[in-house]
N, C-alpha and C positions, 0 to 999 in steps of 0.2 A: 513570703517569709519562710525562712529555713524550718527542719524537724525540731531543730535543736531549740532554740529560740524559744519557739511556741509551747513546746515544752516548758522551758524556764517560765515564760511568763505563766503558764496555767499555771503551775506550783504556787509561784509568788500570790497571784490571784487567788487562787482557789486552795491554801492551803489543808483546808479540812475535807477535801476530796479523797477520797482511800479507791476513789472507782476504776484509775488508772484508765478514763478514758482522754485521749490527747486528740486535739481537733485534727479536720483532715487538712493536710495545709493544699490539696487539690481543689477545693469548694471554694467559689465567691463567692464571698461575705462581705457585708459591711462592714468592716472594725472600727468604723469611726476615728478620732481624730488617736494619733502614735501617743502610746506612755512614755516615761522618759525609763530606760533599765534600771532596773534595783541592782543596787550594789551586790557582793556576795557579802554574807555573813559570817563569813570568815577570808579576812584580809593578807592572810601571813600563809595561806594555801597559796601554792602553782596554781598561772592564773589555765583557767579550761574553759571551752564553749563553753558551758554550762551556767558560766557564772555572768552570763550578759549578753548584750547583741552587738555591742563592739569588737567582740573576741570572732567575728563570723562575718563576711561579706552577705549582705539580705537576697539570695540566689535559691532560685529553686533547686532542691538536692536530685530531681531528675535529672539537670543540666550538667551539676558539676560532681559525681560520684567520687571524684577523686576525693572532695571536701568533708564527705561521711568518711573514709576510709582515713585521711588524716587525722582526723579527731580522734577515731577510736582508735589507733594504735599508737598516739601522743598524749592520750587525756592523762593526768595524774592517776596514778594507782591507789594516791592516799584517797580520792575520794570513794572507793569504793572497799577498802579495808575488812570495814568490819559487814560488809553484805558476804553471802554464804556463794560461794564458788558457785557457775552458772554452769549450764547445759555446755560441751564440747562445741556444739549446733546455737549460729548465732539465730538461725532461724529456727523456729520451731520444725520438729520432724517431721514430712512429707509437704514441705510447700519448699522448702530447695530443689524439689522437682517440679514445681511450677506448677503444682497441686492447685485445683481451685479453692475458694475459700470457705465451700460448705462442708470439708470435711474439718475446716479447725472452726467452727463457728460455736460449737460449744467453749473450744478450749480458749475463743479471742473474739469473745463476744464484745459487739457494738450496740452502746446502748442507748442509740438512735436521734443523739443531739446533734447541735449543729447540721442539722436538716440530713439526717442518716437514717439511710431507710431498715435498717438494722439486719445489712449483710457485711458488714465489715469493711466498708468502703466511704463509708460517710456522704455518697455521690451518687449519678443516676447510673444504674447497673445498663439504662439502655443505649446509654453512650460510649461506654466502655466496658468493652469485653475482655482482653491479649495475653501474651505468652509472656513469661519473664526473661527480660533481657540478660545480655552475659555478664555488665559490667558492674551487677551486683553479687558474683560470686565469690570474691573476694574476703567478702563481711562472713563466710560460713566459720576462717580457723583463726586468723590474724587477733584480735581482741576479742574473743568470744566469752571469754571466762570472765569479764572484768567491763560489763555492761549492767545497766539497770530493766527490770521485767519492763519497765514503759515502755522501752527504748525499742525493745526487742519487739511488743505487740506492734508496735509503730511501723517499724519495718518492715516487719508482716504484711502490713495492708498495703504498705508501699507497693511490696510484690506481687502482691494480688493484684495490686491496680493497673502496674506494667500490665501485667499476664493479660488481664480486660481489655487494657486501651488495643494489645495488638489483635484479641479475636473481634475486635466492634468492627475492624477493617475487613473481616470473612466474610461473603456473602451468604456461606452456605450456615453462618451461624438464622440465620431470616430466612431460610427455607426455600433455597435456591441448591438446584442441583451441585455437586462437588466437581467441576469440568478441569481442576489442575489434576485430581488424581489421575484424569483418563489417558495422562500425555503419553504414558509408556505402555496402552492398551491399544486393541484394530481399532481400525477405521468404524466397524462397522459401531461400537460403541463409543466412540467419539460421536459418529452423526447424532445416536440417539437420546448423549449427550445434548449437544445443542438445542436437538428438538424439543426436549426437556426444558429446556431453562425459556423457547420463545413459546412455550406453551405458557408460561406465566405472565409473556410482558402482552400488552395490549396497545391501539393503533387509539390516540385520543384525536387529533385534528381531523376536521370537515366532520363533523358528527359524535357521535354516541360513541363510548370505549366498544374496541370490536378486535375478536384474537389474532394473533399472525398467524398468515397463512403463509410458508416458502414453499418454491418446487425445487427439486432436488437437484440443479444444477448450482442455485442460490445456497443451500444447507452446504455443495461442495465447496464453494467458496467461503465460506464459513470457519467451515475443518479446515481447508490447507492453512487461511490465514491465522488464524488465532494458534491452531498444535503445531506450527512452525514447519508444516509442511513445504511452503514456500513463501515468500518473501514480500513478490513484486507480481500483481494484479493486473490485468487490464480486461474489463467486463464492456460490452457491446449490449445494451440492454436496449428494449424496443420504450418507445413511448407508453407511460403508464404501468410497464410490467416490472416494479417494487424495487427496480434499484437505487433510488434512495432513500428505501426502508431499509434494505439488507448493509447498505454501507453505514446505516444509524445504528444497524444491532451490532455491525461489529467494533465500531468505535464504545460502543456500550458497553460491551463484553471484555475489552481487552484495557477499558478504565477502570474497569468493576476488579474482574478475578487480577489481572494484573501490575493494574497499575500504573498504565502508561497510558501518557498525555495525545489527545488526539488535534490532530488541525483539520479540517476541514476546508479545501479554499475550493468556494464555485464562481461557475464562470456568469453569477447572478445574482444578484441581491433576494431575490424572492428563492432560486433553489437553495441559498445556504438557509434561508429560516425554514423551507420545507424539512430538509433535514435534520437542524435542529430541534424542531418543533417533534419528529420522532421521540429523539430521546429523553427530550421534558415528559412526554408522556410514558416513558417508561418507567419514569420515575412515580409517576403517580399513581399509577398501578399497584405501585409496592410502597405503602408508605412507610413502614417500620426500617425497611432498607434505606429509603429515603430520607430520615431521621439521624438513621446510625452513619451514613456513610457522606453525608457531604458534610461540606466545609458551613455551607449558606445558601441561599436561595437560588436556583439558577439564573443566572443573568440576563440580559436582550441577549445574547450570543458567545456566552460561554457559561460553564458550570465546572465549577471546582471540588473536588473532593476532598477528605479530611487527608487522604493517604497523598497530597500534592498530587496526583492526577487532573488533567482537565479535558473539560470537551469542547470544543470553540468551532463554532461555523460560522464563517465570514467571505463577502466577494473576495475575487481576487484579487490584490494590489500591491506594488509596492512594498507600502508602507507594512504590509501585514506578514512580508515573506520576510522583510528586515528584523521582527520581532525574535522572540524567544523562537528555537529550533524546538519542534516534537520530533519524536521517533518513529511517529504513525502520521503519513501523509495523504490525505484525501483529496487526488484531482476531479473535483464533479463536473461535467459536462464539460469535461475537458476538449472537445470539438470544436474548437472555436471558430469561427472565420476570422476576427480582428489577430493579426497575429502580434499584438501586443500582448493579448494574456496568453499566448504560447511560452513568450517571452518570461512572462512571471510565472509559469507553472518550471520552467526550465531549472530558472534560479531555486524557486523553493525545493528541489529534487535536491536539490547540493546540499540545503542544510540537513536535511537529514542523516545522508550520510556520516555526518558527525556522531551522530546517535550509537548506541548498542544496539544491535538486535532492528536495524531498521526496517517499518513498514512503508512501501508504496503502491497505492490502489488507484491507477485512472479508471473512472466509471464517465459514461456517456452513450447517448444515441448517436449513430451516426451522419450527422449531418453534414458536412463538408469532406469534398473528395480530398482534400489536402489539408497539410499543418500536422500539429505534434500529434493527435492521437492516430491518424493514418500513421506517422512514420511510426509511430510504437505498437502498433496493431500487428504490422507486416513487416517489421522485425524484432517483434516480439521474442524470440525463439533466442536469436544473439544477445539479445539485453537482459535475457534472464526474467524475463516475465511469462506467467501464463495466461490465455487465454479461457474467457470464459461468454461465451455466447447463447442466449438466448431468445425467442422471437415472440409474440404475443399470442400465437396457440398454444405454446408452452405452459401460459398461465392462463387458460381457461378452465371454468371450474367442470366437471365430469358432465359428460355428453352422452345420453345415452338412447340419442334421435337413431338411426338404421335410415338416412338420408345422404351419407357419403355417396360421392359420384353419379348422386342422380338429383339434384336440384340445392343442395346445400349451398345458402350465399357464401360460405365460409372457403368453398373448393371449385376452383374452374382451371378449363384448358386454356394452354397456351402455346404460340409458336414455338419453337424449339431453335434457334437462334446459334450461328457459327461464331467462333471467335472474332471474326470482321460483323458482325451484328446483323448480316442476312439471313433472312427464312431459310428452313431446310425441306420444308413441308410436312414435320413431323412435329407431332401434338402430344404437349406432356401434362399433366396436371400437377398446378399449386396449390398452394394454401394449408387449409389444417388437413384434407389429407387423411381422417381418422383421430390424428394426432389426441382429439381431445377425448378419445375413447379412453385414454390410458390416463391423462393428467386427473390433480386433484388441486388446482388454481384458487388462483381469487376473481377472474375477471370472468363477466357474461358473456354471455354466443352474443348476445341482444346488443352487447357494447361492443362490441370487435366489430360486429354488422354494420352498426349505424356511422360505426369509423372508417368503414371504406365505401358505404353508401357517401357520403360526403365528399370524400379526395376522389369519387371518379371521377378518370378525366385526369389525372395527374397521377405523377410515382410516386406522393406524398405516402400511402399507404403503406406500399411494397416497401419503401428506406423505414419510414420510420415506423412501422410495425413490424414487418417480412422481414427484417434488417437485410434488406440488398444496399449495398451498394450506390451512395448517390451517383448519377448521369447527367446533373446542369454543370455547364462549361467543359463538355467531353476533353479528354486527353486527346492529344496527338495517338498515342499506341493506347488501345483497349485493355482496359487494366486488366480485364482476366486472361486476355492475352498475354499479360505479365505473366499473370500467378500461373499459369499455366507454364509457362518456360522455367521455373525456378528448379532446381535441383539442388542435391543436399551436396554432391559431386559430379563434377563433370564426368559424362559417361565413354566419350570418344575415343578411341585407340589412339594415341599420341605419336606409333609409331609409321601410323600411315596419315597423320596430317601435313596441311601446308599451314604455314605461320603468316600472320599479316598483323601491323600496329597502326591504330591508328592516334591520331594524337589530336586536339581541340586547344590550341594556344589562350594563354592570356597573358596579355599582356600586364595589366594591374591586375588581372583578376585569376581566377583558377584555370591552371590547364591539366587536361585530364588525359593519361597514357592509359591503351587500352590493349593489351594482346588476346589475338584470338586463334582459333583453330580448326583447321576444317576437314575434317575427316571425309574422303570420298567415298566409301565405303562403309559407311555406318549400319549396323547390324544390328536388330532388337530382336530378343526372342525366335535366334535363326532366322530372322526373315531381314533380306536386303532390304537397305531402305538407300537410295543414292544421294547420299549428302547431308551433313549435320554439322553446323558451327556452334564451339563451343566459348565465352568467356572464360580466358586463363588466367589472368592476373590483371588487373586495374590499378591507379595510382593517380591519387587528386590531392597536387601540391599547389602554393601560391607562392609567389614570391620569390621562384625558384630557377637559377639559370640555364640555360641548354646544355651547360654541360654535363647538368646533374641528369636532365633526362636521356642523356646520351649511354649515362653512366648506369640507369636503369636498364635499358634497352641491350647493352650488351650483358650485363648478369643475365638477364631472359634467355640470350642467345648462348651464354654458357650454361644454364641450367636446362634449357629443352633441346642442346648443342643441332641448331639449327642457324642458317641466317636467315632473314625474311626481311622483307621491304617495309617500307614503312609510308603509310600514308596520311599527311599534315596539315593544317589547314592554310590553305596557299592565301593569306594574307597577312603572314607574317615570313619575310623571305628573307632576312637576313639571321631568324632560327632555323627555318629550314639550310640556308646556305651554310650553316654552323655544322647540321647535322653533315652534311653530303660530304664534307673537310673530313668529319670525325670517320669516313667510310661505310655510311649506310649507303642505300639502294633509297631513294628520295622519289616519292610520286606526288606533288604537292595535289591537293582538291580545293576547286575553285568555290566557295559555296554560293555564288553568285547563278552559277551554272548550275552545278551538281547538290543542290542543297535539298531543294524537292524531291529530286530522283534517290536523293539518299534516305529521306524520310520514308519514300515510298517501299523502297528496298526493303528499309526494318522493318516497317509494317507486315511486309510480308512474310519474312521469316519468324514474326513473333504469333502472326495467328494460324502459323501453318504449324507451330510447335516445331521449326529444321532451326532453333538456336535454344543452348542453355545458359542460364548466367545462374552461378554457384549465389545462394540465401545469404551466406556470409556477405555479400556484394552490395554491403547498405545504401552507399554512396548512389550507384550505379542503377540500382533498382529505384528509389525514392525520385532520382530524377527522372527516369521514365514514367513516373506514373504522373509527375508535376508537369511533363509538358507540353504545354498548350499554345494558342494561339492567342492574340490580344480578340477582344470582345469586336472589334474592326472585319475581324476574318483575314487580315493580312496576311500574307503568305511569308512575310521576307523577314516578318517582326516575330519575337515569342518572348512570353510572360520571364522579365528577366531574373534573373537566379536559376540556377540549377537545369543548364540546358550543355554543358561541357560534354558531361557524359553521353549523353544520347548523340551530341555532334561526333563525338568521337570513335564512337561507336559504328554511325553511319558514313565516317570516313573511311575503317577498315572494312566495311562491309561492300562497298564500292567492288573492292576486289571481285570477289564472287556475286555477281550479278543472277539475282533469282531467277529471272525468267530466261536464261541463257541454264541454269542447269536444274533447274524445277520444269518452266514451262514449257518447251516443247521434249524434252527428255522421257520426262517422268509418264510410266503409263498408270494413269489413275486406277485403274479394277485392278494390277498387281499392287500397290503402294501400298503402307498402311495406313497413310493417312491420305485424304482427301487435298491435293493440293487446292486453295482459295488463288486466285490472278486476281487480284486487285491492284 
């Protein structure tokens, strides 16, 4: 029911009242069953709110401010004639500055009915706090003079109340750090920031409330996401070591101070409640905050705030990415092997872009040598994501045993292993290394022990604690033999290379053009080195005729103004016979023949380090590291999708045959590098 209204009625009611107090029309109340409106008592007046509740749609005046500001600058002036000219100020002075309401409490005292706790608000001061809005500014000059004292105490609390409802939304009115002011402050008081506010929330699942403990690669993740450092996440966390605490605090943190809705999709029924179960408990830690700042209780897998914020953690599916878009997206245990929830984490990327200000976080151990989080991991860099890695020495808690490298389970030797994954004879030592001399973790020497006491005998430990790299269903090319070739630019003198293309048809499916470069003379650091191939421009079309790649091929040869040969895969000879019309130099490759020898070839130019392929080169890179043989061992067969590139690749490479200008060439005690002949 409107200000106005309730007003009228109280008068009618309660005529002998002089107290000039008017209910809060914010309070549920009973009112029991509606009166019918009292006529006015004088018929032959211009009719005014004032005189009924017909004259007034029954809306709450926070809704529609235009409806207070029409009234008071349309009401009759007869009715307020013989009242004595008001204040210029429709509000009393200092609460037009959104004054709280203990400095006018003497002057607009509440005299504690209607269930008022007699601050001026007639309502629970611990629900609403806030600031007063703009769309009551208005009411300061337009009818100011030609209002009644009720009207004006009324409005008063009005303002007060706005001002309330918006500070109950602060966290920092409940005794939590201030973390917006830090945005335009270092780094270094942002971290201590943070540290600040996880010093008050607490870890309630499996046990007894117990504090957060991060280590400070965790706290950096923290900062970049939330002060908008950066945007787009990808964390490598080992088993057990707290990332899906630290992804709980930050969807915590940026529903709280900011206001924005988080999603959560895991690749689990059981890890989306581990993580929500986080954030329930941080709730409960702080109950006052918990009181003022939600909507309602948390839910099986989501919690809502008053400020429409929410926190929902849910598997991944479907039906979950089709829902409401957040602007903070959580891929947990994004590693999948089924590459259907690849599939759903893909699509859910999209809706957020929709968003302002959008967040993307993939968190996961690395379990699978392939799928979406490998491809986002190693190329990261192009998609705009950072990296954040950590291993489970990281999070052990202070060690202060004086047993490094002489019996600690925690640290041993081991082979030291060439790009082709043979002995070198040289012994390095892993593990913690020290490492936990310097940490201040959560996790025991006692638990990390008995965790690799158990997986001896397997890499179970090394992947999913060491964070190596998984090795079941090995690639064709040795993945660090990749990373090992990637450069940010090719480095080879352009003006002493030979050019060669190689090209991998499809027919329905993808064909991939590949140019490359071979510098004879390749130089590092003043020291000759005899030959070094470089990746110079790639192109993975479908659908697409020979003319078009012909049309490719000669811009190559006007832009590097060379001609060079081209070698295709000879089971397609009516594109090759297209090409040879157009005036290329045509070496078709049989792969029936030449398929193995081509394999073998790049192999060996990837773990001798004598080829670059520029990081930009997604396409080109991700299928080398996908491919493999079928589980058979068949030679002739490989894991289908994304094998264009490396075929095409080992068709230009044909050209320059390794062991024709590596193996018996090269004198190994001058080289820089170690030729491998495998």
């Amino acid at each position: 029911m409107g200000i106005h209204n309730l007003s009228w009625k109280h008068r009618q009611e309660n005529p002998g009242n002089s107290s000039g107090y008017i209910p809060n029309p914010f309070k549920k109340v009973n009112e029991g069953p509606k009166k019918a409106a009292i006529a006015p008592s004088s018929p032959s007046k211009a009719p005014s709110p004032l005189s009924g509740t017909a004259d007034l749609p029954q809306k709450d005046p926070l809704a529609t401010p235009n409806l207070l500001k029409s009234w008071l600058i349309h009401s009759s002036p007869s009715e307020n004639k013989d009242k004595k000219e008001e204040s210029p100020h429709l509000l009393p002075q200092g609460l037009e500055n959104g004054a709280d309401d203990g400095e006018n409490k003497e002057k607009y005292p509440d005299d504690g009915e209607n269930g008022g706790d007699g601050e001026g608000d007639g309502g629970d001061d611990g629900d609403y706090l806030g600031s007063l809005p703009e769309h009551l500014a208005y009411l300061e000059d337009d009818a100011a003079k030609s209002k009644e004292d009720k009207l004006l105490k009324q409005l008063a609390r009005v303002k007060i109340e706005l001002h309330k409802r918006k500070l109950a939304l602060d966290p920092t009115q409940y005794g939590l750090p201030d973390l917006l002011s830090l945005q335009k402050e270092g780094r270094e008081a942002q971290e201590q920031g943070i540290i600040d506010v996880c010093k008050l929330l607490v870890i309630i699942p499996n046990g007894p409330p117990r504090p957060i403990k991060l280590i400070p690669v965790q706290i950096e993740f923290l900062v970049d996401l939330f002060f908008g450092h950066n945007r787009y996440a990808i964390l490598w966390k080992p088993r057990g070591g707290g990332g899906s605490l630290v992804i709980a605090v930050l969807m915590w943190l940026l529903a709280v101070y900011k206001q924005k809705s988080c999603l959560d999709l895991a690749g689990g029924l059981d890890q989306s409640r581990a993580v929500y179960d986080y954030t329930k408990g941080f709730w409960e830690g702080l109950p006052l905050l918990k009181k003022a700042l939600l909507a309602d209780a948390p839910m099986k897998n989501e919690t809502v705030l008053r400020s429409g914020a929410s926190i929902k953690c849910v598997p991944a599916s479907d039906r979950q990415v089709k829902g409401k878009h957040c602007p903070v997206l959580i891929l947990d245990e994004a590693c999948q092997k089924q590459s259907g929830i690849d599939a759903v984490f893909m699509d859910a990327m999209q809706g957020v872009f929709s968003e302002p200000d959008p967040i993307i976080v993939m968190n996961s151990t690395f379990y699978y040598p392939q799928g979406l989080f490998q491809a986002y991991w190693d190329g990261a860099y192009e998609k705009g994501f950072k990296k954040y890695k950590w291993t489970a020495f990281q999070c052990l808690q202070r060690c202060d045993l004086d047993i490094c490298f002489k019996g600690c389970e925690l640290s041993w030797e081991v082979d030291v292993l060439d790009a082709a994954g043979k002995p070198t004879g040289v012994k390095e030592w892993i593990g913690c290394c020290g490492t936990a001399h310097e940490t201040d973790g959560f996790q025991t020497r006692e638990a990390v022990i008995e965790s690799r006491r158990v997986n001896e005998g397997t890499n179970v430990f090394e992947v999913q604690h060491m964070g190596h790299r998984p090795a079941w269903m090995d690639t064709v090319y040795p993945l660090k033999a990749i990373e090992k070739c990637v450069v940010k630019h090719p480095t080879v003198d352009l003006s002493r290379c030979d050019f060669v293309v190689g090209i991998d048809w499809g027919l329905v499916g993808q064909t991939a053009v590949i140019l490359m470069g071979f510098d004879r003379e390749y130089r590092i650091e003043g020291q000759k080195i005899p030959g070094k191939v470089a990746v110079l421009e790639a192109e993975f079309m479908t659908g697409k005729l020979t003319s078009e790649v012909a049309n490719i091929i000669q811009q190559w040869m006007a832009e590097y103004e060379a001609q060079f040969p081209v070698f295709p895969d000879g089971s397609h000879p009516f594109n090759n016979l297209e090409l040879e019309r157009s005036g290329f130099e045509v070496v078709p490759v049989y792969a029936v023949k030449w398929k193995e020898y081509g394999i073998g070839n790049v192999r060996k130019y990837l773990v001798n380090g004598r080829i670059e392929i520029p990081r930009n080169n997604l396409v080109l890179l991700s299928q080398l590291k996908k491919y493999q043989r079928l589980p058979s061992g068949r030679t002739n067969k490989r894991v289908s999708g994304g094998d264009h590139g490396p075929d095409a690749l080992s068709y230009g490479l044909i050209c320059w045959p390794f062991l024709e200008w590596f193996g018996e060439k090269v004198d190994v005690e001058k080289d820089a590098d170690q030729v491998i002949l495998i």
